[in-house]
VOZAVEX-809204 format. One record per residue (C-alpha): residue number from 0; x, y, z. Coordinates in nm, 4 decimals. Each point is the difference from the previous one (the first is absolute). Example, Ala and Ser with C-alpha at 12.3 -4.5 7.8 and 13.67 -1.06 7.14 Angstrom:
> pami_east_north_up
> 0_1.2300_-0.4500_0.7800
> 1_0.1370_0.3440_-0.0660
END
This chain:
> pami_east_north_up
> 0_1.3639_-1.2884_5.0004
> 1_-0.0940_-0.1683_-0.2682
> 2_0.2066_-0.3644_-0.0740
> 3_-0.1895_-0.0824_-0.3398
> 4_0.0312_0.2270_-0.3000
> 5_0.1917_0.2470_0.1782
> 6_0.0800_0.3408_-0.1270
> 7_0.3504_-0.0234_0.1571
> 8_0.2406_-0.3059_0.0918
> 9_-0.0221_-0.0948_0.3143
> 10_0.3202_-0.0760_0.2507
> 11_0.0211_-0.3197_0.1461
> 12_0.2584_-0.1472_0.2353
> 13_0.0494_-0.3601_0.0797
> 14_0.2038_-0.1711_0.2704
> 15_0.2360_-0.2762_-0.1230
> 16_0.0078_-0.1939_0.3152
> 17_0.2629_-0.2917_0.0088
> 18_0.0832_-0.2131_0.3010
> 19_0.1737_-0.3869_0.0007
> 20_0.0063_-0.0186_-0.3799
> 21_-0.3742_0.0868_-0.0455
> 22_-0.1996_0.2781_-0.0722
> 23_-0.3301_0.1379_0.0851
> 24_-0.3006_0.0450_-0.2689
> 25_-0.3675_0.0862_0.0642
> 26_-0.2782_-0.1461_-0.2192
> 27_-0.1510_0.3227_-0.1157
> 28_-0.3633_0.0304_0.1214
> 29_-0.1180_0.3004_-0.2389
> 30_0.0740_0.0921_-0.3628
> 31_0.2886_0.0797_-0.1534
> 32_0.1277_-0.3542_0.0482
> 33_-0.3076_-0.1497_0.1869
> 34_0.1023_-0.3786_0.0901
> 35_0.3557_0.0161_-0.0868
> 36_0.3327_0.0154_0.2061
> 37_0.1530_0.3110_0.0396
> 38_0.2537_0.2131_0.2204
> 39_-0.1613_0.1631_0.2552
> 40_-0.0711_0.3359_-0.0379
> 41_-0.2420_0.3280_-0.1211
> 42_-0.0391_0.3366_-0.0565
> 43_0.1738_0.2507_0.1656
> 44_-0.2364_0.2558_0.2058
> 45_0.0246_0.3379_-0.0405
> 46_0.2718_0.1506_0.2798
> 47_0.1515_-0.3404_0.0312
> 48_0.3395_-0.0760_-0.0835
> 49_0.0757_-0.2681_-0.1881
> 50_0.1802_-0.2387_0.2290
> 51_-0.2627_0.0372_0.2533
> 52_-0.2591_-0.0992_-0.2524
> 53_0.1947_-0.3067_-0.0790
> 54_-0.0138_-0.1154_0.4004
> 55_-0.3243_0.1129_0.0606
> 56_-0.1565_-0.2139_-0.3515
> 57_0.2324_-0.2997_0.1338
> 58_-0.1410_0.0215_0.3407
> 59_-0.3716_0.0339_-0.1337
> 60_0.0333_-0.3030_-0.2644
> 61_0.2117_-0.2399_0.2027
> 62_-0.0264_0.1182_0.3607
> 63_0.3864_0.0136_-0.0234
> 64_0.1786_0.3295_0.1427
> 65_0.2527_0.0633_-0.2133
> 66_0.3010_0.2503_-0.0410
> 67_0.0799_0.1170_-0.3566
> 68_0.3284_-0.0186_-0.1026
> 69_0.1284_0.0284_-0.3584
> 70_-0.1521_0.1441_-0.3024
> 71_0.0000_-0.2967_-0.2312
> 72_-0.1760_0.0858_-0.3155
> 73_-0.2565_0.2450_-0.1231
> 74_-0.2167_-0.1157_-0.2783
> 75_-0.3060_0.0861_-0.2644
> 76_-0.3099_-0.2022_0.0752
> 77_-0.2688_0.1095_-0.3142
> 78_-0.2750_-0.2576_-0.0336
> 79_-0.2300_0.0942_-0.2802
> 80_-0.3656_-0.0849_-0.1126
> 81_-0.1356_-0.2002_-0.2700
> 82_-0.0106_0.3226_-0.2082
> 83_0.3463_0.1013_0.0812
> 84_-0.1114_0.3002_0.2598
> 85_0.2397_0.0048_0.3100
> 86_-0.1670_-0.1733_0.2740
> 87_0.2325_0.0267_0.2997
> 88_0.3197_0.1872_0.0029
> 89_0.2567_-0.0580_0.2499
> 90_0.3773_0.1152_0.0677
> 91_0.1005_-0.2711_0.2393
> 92_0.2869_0.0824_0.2770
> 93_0.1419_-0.3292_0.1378
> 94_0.1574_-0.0094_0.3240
> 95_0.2190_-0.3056_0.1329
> 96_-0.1246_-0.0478_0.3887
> 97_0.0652_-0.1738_0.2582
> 98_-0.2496_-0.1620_0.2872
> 99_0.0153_0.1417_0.3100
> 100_-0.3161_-0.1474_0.1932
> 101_-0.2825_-0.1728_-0.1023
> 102_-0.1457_-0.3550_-0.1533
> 103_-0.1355_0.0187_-0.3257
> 104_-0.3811_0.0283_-0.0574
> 105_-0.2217_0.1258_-0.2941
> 106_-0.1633_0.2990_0.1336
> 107_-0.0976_0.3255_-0.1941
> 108_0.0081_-0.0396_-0.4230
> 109_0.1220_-0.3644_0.0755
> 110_-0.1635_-0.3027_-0.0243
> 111_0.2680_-0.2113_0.0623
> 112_0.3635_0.0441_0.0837
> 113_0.2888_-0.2396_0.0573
> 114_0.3505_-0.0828_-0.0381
> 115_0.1600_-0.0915_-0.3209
> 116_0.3348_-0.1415_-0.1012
> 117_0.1892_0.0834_-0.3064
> 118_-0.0585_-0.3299_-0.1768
> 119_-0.3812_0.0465_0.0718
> 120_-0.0082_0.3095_-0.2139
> 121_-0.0393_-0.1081_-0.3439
> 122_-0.3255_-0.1627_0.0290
> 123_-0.1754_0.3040_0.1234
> 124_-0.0195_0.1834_-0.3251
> 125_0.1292_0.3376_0.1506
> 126_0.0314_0.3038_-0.1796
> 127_0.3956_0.0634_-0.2053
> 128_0.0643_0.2959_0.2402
> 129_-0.1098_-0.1418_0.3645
> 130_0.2229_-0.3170_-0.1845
> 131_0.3111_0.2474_-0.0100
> 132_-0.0862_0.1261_0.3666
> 133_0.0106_-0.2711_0.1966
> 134_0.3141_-0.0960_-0.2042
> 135_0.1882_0.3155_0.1447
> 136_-0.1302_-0.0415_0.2924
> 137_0.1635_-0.3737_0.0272
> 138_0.2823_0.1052_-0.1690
> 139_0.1108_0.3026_0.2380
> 140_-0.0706_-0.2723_0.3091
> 141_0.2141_-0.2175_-0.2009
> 142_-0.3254_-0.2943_0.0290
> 143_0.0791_-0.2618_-0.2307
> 144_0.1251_0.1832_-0.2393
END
């Protein structure tokens, strides 16, 4: 499969995991995103539905086992080039889930991983759409909202 320049979008899932007012991110260890926060997540493999995608990437970037719940949000993710030329094209499928086992740990595409609260969210410069994610996912918890 190839991630950069793709001649299709890819299909991504993520796993919007909320517990005691915080949420979990990863530090993403590879490009798109290298060394920023983000929801946990990847690309879907091919005979894998997508709800099972979203526990397995949660349980391979945070060591967390996770059961998805809720579709929350699906999204564009386009990042071009310098010259304009798509270089990564995702449709992003956002589950709300909830921790079933597990302590966190960066494993996988991760470099780090840890819990964040609501108020910590502004400073981390994260994308509009994984913004508008986490929102829902507070907001159908009912987490300081």
């Amino acid at each position: 499969m190839q991630r950069e320049f793709p001649e299709v979008p890819l299909v991504g899932v993520g796993a919007i995991i909320i517990e005691d007012a915080r949420v979990v991110l990863v530090k993403r260890r590879h490009p798109p995103l290298q060394d920023e926060w983000s929801i946990p997540g990847g690309v879907l493999e091919v005979g894998e539905l997508v709800r099972e995608a979203a526990v397995r990437e949660a349980r391979e970037e945070t060591g967390l086992t996770v059961e998805a719940g809720e579709l929350l949000g699906v999204y564009d993710r386009v990042l071009r080039d310098a010259d304009k030329r798509v270089q990564y094209h995702y449709v992003l499928i956002d589950f709300l889930c909830r921790r079933v086992a597990g302590e966190i740990a960066a494993a996988s595409d991760a470099s780090e991983v840890r819990w964040f609260s609501r108020e910590e969210l502004p400073g981390l410069k994260l994308a509009e759409d994984t913004v508008d994610v986490i929102r829902k996912g507070f907001a159908k918890l009912r987490v300081g909202v």
